[in-house]
N, C-alpha and C positions, 0 to 999 in steps of 0.2 A: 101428378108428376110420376114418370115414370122410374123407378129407382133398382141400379142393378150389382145387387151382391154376386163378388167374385172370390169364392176358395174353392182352387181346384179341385180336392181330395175329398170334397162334401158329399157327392151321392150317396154312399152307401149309408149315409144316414136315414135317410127318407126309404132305401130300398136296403135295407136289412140285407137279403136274401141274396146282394151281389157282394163281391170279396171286395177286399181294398181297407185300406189303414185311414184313421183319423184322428183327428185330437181335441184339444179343448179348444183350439182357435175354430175349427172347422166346425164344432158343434155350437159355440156362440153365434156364427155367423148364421146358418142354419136357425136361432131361435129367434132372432132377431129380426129376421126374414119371415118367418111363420109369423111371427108376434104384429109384426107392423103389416104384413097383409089384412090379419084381423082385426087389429084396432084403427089402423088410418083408411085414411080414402087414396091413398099412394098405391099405383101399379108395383107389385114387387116381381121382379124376374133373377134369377139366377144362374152366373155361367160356372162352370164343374166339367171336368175333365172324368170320364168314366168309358170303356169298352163299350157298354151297353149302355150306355146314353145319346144315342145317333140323333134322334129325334127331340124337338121342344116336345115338353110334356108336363102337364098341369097339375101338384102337388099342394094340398091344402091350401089353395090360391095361390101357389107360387110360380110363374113359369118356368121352368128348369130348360136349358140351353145347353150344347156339348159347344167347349170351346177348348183345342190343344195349348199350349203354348211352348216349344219346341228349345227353347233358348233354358227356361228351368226344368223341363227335364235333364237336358245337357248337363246341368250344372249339375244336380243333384248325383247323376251318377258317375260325374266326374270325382265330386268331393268325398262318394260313401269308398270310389276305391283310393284315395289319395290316403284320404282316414285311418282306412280298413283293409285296402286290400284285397276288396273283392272285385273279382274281374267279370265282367259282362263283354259275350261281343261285339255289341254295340260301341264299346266303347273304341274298336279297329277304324270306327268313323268318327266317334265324339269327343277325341283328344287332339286329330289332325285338326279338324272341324274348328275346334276354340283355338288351337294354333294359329290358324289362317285367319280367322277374326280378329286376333292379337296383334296379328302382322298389316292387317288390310284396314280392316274395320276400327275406330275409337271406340272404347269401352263406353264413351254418351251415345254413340251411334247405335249401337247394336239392339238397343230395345226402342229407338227413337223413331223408326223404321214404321212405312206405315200397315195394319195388321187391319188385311181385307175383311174379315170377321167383324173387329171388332166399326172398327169405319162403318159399318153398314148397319150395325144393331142400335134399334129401336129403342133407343132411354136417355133421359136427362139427366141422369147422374150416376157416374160408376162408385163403387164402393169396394176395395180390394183390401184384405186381410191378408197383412202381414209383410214385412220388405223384405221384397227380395225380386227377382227378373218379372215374374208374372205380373206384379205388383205396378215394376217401371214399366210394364209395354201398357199396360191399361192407363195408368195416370198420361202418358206419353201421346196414345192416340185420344184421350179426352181433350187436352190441349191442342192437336190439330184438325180434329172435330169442330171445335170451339163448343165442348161439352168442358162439363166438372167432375172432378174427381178425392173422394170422400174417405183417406189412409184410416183403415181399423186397425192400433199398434196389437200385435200378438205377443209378444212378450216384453223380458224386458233388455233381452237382446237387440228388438230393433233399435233400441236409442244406444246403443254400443259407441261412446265418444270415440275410438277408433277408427268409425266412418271417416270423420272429419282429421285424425293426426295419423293415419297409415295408408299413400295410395296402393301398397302392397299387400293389404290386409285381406284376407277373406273369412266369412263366419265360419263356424260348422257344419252349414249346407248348401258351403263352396260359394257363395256371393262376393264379390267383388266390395269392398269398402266405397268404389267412385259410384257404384249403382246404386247401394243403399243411402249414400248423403243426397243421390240426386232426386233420389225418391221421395225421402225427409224433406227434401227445398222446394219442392214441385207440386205436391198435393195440396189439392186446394183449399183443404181443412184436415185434421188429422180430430180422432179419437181414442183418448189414453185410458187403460183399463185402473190405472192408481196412481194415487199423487208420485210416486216416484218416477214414472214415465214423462209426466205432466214438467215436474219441475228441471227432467234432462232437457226435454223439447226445448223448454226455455230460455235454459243455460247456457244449453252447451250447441244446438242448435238454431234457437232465438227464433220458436214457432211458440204460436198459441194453439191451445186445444181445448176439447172438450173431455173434460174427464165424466166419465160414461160407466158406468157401474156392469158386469158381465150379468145377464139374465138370467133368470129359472123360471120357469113355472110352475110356482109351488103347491097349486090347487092340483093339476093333474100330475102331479108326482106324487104327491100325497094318495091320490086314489088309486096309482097302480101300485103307489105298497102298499095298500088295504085289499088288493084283489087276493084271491086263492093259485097265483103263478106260484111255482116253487121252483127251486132248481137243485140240479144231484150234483149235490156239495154234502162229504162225510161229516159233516164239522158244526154242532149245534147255534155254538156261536166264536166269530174269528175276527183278526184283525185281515181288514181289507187293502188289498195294494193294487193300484189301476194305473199301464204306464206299457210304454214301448218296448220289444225289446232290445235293447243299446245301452253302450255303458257312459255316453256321454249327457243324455238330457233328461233320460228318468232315473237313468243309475238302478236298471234293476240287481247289478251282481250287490249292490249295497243292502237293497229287500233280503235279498237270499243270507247276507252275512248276520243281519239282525235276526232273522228267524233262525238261524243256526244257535244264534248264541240265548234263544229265547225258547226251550225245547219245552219249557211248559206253555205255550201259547199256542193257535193253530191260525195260520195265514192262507189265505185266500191270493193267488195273482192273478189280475187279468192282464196278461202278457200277448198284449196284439203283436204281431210279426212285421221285423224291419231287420234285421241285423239277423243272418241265418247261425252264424256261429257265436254268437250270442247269448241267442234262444237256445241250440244244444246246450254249451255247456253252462246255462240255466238250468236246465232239464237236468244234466249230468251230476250237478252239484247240489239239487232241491233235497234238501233234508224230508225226514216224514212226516213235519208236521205243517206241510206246506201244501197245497193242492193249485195245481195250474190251471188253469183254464185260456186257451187260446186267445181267443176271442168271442162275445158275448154281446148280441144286437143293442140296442141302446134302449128300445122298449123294454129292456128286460136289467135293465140298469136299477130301478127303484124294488125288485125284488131280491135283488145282490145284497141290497145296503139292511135290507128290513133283517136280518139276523147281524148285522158288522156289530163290535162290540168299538172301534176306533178304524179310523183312515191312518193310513201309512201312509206319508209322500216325503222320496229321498231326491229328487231332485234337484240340481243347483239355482244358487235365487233367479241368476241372473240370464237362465233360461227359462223362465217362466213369467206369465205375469198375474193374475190371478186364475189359479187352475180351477178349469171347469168340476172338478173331481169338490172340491171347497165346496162350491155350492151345491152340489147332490148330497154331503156329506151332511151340510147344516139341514138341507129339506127336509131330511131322513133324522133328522136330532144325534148323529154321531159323531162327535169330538173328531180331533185332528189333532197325529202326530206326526209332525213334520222335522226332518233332519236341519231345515233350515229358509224354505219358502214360507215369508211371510203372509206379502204382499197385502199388508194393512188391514188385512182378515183375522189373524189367527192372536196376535194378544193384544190388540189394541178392541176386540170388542172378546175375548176371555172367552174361544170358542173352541183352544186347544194348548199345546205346547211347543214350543220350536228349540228343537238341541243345538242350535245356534253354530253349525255343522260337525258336532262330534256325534259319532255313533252310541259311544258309550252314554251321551246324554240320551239320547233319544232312546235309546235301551231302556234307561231307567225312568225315561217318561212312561212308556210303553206299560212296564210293570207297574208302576204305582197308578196311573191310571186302569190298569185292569184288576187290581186290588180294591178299588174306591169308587163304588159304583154312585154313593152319592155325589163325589167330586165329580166321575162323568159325566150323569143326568144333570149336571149345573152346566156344565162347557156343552150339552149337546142343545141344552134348551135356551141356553146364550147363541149357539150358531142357526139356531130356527130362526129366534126373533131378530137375530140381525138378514138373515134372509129373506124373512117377511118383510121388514123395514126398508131396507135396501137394494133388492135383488129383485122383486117381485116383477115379472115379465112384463105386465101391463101396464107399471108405471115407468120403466125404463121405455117402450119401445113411443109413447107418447111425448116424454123427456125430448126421443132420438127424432120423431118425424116434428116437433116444433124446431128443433135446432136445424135439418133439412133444408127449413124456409127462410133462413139465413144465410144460406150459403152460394 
C-alpha cells in the first residue's frame, strides 16, 4: 500500500540546514513516516510545503513531495495580523481574496475544489495532521478520487466543541469552525493522541478513533546523548524550555516570568521564530540567568537534554495534545514541570508535576524539585519506563500499519 503523510511545515526536519519553524505535530508525523518505512512493507511518501523542495526526493525511504496549499497559507496570515497586528504585503491581495470567497464561494466549497496535485498523486491512502484547510483539501480530494483519508488529531484544540455550536467561530490559526466540523465528519478514520481527544470525538462529534500513543525512538536517542556532541551553553546544568515564540500556544512571556522570579536557577530556551515582536521583547526582557538560543537542528536535540536538570512547559492544555518535548524528556530521564499540560503523561504515570495553571505553583514545583534530586531521579526513571513501555517507535508504527489494513 502506498501510504501518504501530509504536514506542511515538516522538511526542515530531515534537512536541518534549511530555515523554517516546526512543532511537535510535524516531528510525530516525520517519525511515524521514518518508522513505518522501516518496519512495514507499506510505500511511505510525503507531501511538505518547503522553498527548496521543488523536486521528489528520497529520505531514509521516504519519498518527500513539494505540494503548496494556497487556501492555509491565506488563512494563517490573515489570522497572525487579525491576532497580532502584523502587516504583510501580501496581505493587499489575501484579505480581498477571502472577501470574494465569502461573498461567491461556500465555506464547503472552498477546499472541496478539485486540487490538480493532489488528483494525480500516486497513493492509496492520505494521512493529513492536524484540522485545519490543508487538512479539508486533502480529505476532500481523497473522497473524489475515490481514495481514503486517515485525520492525525494535533492537539487538543482540533476536537474544539465550538466547531459544531459557533458557525462564526475561528481557532487561533484563523480556521473557520464550518471547515474544522467538516473535516471531523469526512475523514475516513481519525487518530487521537489521548483518551481526552478520543472521548470529545465520541461525544461531542460521535466518531470513533484509534487512540495511538505519539512515538520516539528511544534506542537512537539514547545513543546521540551518549555521543561526544556538545553545545556552547554557559550553564553546567539548567532547566530547559523548548517552544515558539508567541504568547498564545507556548506562552514563552510566562518561561521568562518564572525565570525571573527563580534567579537561583539557569534556563535554557529554545525560542524558534514566529511572532517577531515577541521574540524582541523576549530578548528585551530575558533576565541573566536565561540563555537563548534561536533555534537548534533536531539531531542535536538529545545533547540539549543530556545536562537539563527538569523540562519546563507553560503552555495551555487545550492547545496541545501530548507534546513531542514529553517524550524527549522521558528518553533523556528528565522530570517535567509543566504549568498545566497534562495530557495523561505527567501524574497519572509520576513522571513530573503539573501547577494546575498557577505560576506560583509551578515556581514551587521547580524549586523543590531542583532541591531533591532523589525525588527527581524517581520522576525521571518513571518518564523512561513509561516511554519504553509505551512510546517505543517500533511498537507504535506496527500498532499504526495493522490498523491501516482496516481502514
Amino acid at each position: 500500500m502506498n501510504i501518504t503523510f501530509v504536514s506542511l511545515p515538516a522538511y526542515p526536519i530531515v534537512h536541518p540546514e534549511c530555515p523554517g519553524i516546526y512543532g511537535g505535530t510535524e516531528t510525530r508525523a516525520v517519525t511515524l513516516a521514518k518508522g513505518l518505512a522501516r518496519e512495514s512493507d507499506h510505500q511511505i511518501l510525503f507531501l511538505a510545503r518547503h522553498p527548496q523542495l521543488r523536486q521528489p526526493e528520497s529520505i531514509d525511504q521516504v519519498q518527500w513531495h513539494p505540494w503548496r496549499d494556497s487556501t492555509a497559507e491565506r488563512n494563517s496570515r490573515i489570522a497572525e495580523f487579525l491576532h497580532h497586528r502584523k502587516w504583510r504585503t501580501s496581505l493587499l491581495w489575501d484579505i480581498p481574496s477571502a472577501a470574494v470567497g465569502q461573498l461567491f464561494v461556500s465555506s464547503a466549497r472552498r477546499f472541496m475544489q478539485a486540487d490538480e496535485t493532489l488528483q494525480r498523486f500516486e497513493t492509496d491512502l492520505f494521512c493529513p495532521f492536524g484540522v485545519h484547510s490543508a487538512s479539508a483539501k486533502v480529505i476532500s480530494n481523497a473522497h473524489l478520487s475515490g481514495r481514503k483519508a486517515v485525520l492525525f488529531l494535533g492537539s487538543d484544540a482540533d476536537v474544539d466543541a465550538r466547531y459544531l455550536q459557533s458557525k462564526s467561530f475561528r481557532n487561533d490559526y484563523g480556521e473557520r469552525s464550518t471547515t474544522c466540523a467538516w473535516i471531523l465528519k469526512n475523514a475516513h478514520a481519525i487518530v487521537a493522541q489521548n483518551e481526552f481527544q478520543q472521548q470529545q470525538l465520541k461525544e461531542v462529534f460521535q466518531r470513533e478513533s484509534l487512540l495511538l500513543p505519539s512515538p520516539i525512538d528511544v534506542v537512537k536517542w539514547q545513543s546521540q546523548m551518549n555521543s561526544t556532541e556538545s553545545l556552547d551553553i554557559p550553564f553546567d546544568r539548567y532547566v530547559l524550555w523548548i517552544g515558539r515564540a508567541d504568547n498564545f500556544s507556548k506562552r514563552a512571556d510566562w518561561a521568562i516570568e518564572i525565570a525571573r522570579q527563580t534567579p537561583e536557577l539557569n534556563y535554557v530556551m529554545i525560542l524558534n521564530p514566529k511572532q517577531d515582536h515577541v521574540e524582541q521583547q523576549i530578548r528585551q526582557n530575558c533576565p541573566e540567568n536565561v540563555r537563548i538560543i534561536s533555534q537548534l537542528p533536531f539531531e542535536k536535540m538529545p545533547a540539549l537534554f543530556r545536562k537539563a536538570t527538569l523540562l519546563l512547559n507553560t503552555s495551555p492544555r487545550q492547545l496541545e495534545g501530548l507534546p513531542n518535548t514529553f517524550l524527549q524528556a522521558g528518553a533523556s530521564r528528565v522530570p517535567i514541570v509543566s504549568t498545566e499540560v497534562d495530557a495523561g503523561f505527567v501524574t497519572q504515570s509520576a513522571t513530573g508535576l503539573v501547577g494546575d495553571g498557577s505560576l506560583e505553583r509551578t515556581i514551587h514545583n521547580l524549586r523543590m524539585l531542583t532541591q531533591d534530586e532523589t525525588h527527581r531521579q524517581l520522576l525521571g526513571n518513571n518518564a523512561y519506563d513509561n516511554v519504553k513501555k509505551k512510546h517505543e517507535l517500533k511498537t507504535i508504527c506496527l500498532q499504526l500499519a495493522s490498523f491501516f489494513r482496516t481502514v
